[in-house]
C-alpha positions in Angstrom: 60.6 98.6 -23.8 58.5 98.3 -20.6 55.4 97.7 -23.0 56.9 95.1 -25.7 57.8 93.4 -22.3 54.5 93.3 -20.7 52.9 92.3 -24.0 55.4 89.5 -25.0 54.8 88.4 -21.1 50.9 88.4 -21.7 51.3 86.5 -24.9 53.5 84.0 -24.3 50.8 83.3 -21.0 48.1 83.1 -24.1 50.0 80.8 -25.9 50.7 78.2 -23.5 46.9 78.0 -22.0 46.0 77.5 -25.8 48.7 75.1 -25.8 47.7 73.8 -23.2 43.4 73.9 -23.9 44.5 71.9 -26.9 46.4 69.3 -25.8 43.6 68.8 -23.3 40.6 68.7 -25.8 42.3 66.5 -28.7 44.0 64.2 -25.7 47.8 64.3 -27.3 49.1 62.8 -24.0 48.5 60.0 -21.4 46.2 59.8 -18.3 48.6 59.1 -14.9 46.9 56.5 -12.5 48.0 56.4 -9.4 50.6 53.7 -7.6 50.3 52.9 -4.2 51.5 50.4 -1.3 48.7 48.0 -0.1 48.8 46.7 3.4 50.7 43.6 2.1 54.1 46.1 1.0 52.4 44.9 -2.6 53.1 48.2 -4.8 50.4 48.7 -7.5 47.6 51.0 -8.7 45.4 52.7 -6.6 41.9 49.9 -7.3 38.8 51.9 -9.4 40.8 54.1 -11.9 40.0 54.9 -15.3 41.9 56.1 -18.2 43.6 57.1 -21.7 47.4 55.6 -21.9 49.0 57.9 -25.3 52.0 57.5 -27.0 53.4 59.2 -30.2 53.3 62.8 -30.6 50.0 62.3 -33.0 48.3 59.9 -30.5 49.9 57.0 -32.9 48.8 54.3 -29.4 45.8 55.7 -27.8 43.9 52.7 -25.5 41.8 52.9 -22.3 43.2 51.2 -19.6 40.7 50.5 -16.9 41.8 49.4 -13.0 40.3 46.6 -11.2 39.4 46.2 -7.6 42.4 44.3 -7.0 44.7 47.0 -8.7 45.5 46.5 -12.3 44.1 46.7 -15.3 42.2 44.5 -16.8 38.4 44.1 -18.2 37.1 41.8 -15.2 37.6 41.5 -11.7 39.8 38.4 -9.8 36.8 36.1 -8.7 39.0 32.4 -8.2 36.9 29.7 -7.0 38.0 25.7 -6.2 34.4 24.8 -9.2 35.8 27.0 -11.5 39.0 26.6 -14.4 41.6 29.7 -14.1 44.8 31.1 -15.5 46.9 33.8 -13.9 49.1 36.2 -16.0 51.5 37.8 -13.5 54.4 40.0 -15.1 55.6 43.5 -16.1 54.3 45.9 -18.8 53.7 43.6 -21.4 51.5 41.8 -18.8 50.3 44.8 -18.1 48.9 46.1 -21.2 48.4 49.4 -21.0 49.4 49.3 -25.3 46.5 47.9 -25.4 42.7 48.7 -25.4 42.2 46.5 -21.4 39.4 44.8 -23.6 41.6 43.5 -25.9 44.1 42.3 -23.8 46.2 39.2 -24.1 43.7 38.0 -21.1 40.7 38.6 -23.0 42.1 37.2 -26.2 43.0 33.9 -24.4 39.4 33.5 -22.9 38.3 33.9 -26.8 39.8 30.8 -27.5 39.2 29.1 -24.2 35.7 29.9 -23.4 35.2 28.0 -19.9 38.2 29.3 -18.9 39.0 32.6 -16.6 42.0 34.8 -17.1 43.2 37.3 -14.2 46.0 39.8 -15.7 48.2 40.3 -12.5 50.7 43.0 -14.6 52.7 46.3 -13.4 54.9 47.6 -15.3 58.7 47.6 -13.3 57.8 44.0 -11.7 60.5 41.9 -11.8 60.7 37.9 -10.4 61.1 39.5 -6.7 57.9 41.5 -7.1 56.0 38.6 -8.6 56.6 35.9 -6.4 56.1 38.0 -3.6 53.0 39.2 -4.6 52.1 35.2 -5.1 53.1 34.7 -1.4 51.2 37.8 0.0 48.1 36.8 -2.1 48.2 32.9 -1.2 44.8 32.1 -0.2 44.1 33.8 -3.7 46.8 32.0 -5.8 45.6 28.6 -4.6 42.7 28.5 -6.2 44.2 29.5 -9.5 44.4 26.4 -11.7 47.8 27.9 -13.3 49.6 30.3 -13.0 51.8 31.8 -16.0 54.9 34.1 -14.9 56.4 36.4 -17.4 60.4 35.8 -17.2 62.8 38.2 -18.7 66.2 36.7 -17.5 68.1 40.0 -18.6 66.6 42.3 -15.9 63.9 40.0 -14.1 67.4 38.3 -11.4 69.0 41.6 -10.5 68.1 41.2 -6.9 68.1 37.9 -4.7 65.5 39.6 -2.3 62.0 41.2 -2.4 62.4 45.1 -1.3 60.1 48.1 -1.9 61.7 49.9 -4.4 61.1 53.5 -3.2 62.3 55.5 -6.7 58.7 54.1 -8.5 56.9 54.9 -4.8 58.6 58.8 -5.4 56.8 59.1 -8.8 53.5 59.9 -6.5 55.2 62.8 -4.7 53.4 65.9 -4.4 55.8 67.6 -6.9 55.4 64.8 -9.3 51.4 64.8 -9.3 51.7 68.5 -9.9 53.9 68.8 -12.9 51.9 65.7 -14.2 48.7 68.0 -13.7 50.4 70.3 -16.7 49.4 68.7 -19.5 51.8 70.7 -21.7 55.1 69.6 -19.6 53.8 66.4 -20.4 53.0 66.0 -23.9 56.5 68.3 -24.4 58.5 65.5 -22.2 56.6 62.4 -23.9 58.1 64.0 -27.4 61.1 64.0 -26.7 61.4 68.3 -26.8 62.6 68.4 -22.8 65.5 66.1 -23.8 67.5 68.7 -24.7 67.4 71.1 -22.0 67.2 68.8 -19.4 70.5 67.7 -21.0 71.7 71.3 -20.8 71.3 71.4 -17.1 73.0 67.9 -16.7 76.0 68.9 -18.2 75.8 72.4 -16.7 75.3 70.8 -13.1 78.0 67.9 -13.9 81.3 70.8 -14.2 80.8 71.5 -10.4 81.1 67.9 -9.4 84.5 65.6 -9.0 82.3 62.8 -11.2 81.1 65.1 -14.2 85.6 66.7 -14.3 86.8 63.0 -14.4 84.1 61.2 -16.2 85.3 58.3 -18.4 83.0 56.8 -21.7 83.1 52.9 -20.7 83.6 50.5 -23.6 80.2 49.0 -23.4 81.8 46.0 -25.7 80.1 42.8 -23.4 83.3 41.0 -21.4 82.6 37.4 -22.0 83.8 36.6 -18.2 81.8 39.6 -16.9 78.8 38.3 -18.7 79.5 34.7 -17.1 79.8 36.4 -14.0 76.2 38.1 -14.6 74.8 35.1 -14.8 76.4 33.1 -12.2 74.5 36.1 -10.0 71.3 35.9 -11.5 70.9 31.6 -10.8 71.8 32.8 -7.6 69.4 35.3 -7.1 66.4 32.9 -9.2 67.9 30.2 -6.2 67.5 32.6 -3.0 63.7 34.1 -4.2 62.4 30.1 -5.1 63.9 29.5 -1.5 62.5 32.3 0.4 58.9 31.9 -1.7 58.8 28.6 -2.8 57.3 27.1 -6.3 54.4 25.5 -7.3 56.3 23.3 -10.3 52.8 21.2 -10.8 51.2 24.6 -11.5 53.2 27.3 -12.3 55.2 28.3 -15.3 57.3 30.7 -17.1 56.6 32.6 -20.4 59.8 33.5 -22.0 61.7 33.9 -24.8 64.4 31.5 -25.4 66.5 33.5 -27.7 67.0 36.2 -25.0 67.9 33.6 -22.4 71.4 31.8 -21.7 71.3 28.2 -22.5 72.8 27.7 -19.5 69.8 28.7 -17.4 67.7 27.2 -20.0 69.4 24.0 -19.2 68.9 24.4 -15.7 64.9 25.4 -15.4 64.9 21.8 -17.8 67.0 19.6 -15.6 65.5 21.0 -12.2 61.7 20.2 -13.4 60.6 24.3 -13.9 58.0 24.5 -17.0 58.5 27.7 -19.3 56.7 28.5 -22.4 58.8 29.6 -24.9 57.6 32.1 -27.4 61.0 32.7 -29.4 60.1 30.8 -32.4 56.4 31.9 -33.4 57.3 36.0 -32.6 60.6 35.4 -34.9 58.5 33.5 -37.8 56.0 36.6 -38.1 55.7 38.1 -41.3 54.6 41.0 -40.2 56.1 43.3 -37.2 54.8 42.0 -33.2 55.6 44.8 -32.0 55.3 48.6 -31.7 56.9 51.1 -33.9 58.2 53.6 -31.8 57.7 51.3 -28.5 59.6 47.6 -27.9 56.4 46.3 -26.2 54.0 43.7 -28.4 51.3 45.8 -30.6 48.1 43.7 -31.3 49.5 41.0 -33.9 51.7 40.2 -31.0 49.5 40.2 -28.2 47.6 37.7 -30.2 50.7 35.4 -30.7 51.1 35.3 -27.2 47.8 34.5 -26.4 47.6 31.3 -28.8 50.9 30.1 -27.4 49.6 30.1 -24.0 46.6 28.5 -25.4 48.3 25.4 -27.3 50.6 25.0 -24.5 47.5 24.5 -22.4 45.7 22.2 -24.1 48.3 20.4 -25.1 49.0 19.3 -21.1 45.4 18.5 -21.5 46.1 15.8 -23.3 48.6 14.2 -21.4 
């Protein structure tokens, strides 16, 4: 008995760091830059990283994603100047890119069609309208010189708050416990499948019958309340009021990309009557014939990226001729 144990120990020990050699070699799961605070409270990635972003359990989205000296990923570095023409992106994951091979980017593919034109990709996945305009304000002297600047706007989750704080659960993912388990490249790929779903469900439940909250717990109708969806919104022009406020907006020069399908009239009705510009990219995603975004992943795969990119691009030359 002592033997079978020592040998089913020693195997199972062979099995994972083959397990674990092959995920390594054949790359089955994603490269972790690192996040930081800057000396402005700006949160973003550690400048001068390099890197493979994976996802699928057969590498189905395998790009390089490549950090600037300014902190995010994108093929060139942030170089504005008062003789030269320039476009900010500044937004969340989709902004972001990291679906996306950095040198394909939504950036680059804008500067494809607008040759004399500079594109700086200021994206983060997490940022919401607190985080960019606050990164706008902290990076003034910057933003000044950038002929326009183009905000990424999801109204669903972009007005939660009314006021710019560091958000310390995204800060904790760069704990020393964190960068260690990432360092396992087997926990990784296992957890990116979907295979730790289940046991870390086990332990939930397990955990939840020794607390008051998991004995009375209660399944909410998640039916939307039309008045508590009024209310919602109510907050989040609120909110959008107290961050212009506190940061300010360029109207003349800055803009919103959004889709107007996933936004309330209402709001809608008020960016129009209070002289905000948006892009609105509702109607040229919806009239795709083929899918914009990624299977197994809501964020835009390449036909998307691309009709992005040529929005942004009409919508600029068509103030061009006005």
């Amino acid at each position: 008995m002592k033997k079978l144990f020592i040998k089913s120990f020693i195997y199972s020990i062979l099995i994972l760091c083959i397990l674990e050699g092959y995920i390594r070699v054949f790359h089955l799961t994603k490269d972790f830059p690192t996040r930081y605070l800057d000396e402005n409270n700006v949160e973003k990635w550690v400048p001068n990283q390099k890197g493979i972003f994976v996802l699928g359990n057969r590498r189905e989205n395998f790009n390089a994603y490549s950090i600037n000296n300014s902190g995010f990923n994108s093929y060139r570095e942030f170089t504005p100047s008062a003789d030269n023409v320039e476009i900010a992106l500044v937004g969340d994951s989709f902004i972001e890119g990291f679906h996306q091979q950095y040198y394909n980017s939504i950036g680059k593919k804008i500067e494809d069609l607008l040759p004399d034109v500079e594109v700086y990709e200021y994206g983060y996945a997490g940022y919401d309208l607190a985080d960019q305009l606050h990164l706008i304000n902290k990076y003034k002297s910057q933003f000044d010189l950038i002929d326009h600047v183009i905000i990424g706007f999801k109204f669903e989750n972009d007005l939660t708050r009314g006021k710019y704080e560091v958000l310390k659960d995204r800060l904790n993912l760069e704990s020393q416990f964190n960068r260690n388990i990432r360092k396992i490249k087997t926990i990784v790929y296992l957890n990116s499948i979907g295979a730790l779903d289940v046991p870390r469900g086990f332990v939930r439940n397990f955990l939840s019958l020794f607390s008051k909250k998991g004995n009375n717990k209660v399944e909410l109708d998640k039916t939307p309340d039309p008045a508590i969806k009024k209310q919602s919104n109510g907050l989040y022009l609120e909110n959008f009021e107290s961050l212009v406020n506190t940061y300010g907006f360029d109207k003349s020069r800055f803009k919103f990309l959004l889709n107007s399908e996933k936004t309330p009239t209402s709001f809608l009705k008020y960016l129009k009557s209070n002289n905000y510009k948006y892009i609105d990219y509702a109607s040229p995603l919806s009239q795709a014939t083929k899918p914009t975004t990624l299977i197994y992943d809501m964020h835009w795969n390449n036909r998307g990226r691309s009709i992005i990119a040529k929005v942004i691009v009409e919508n600029y030359k068509l103030n061009l001729t006005k």
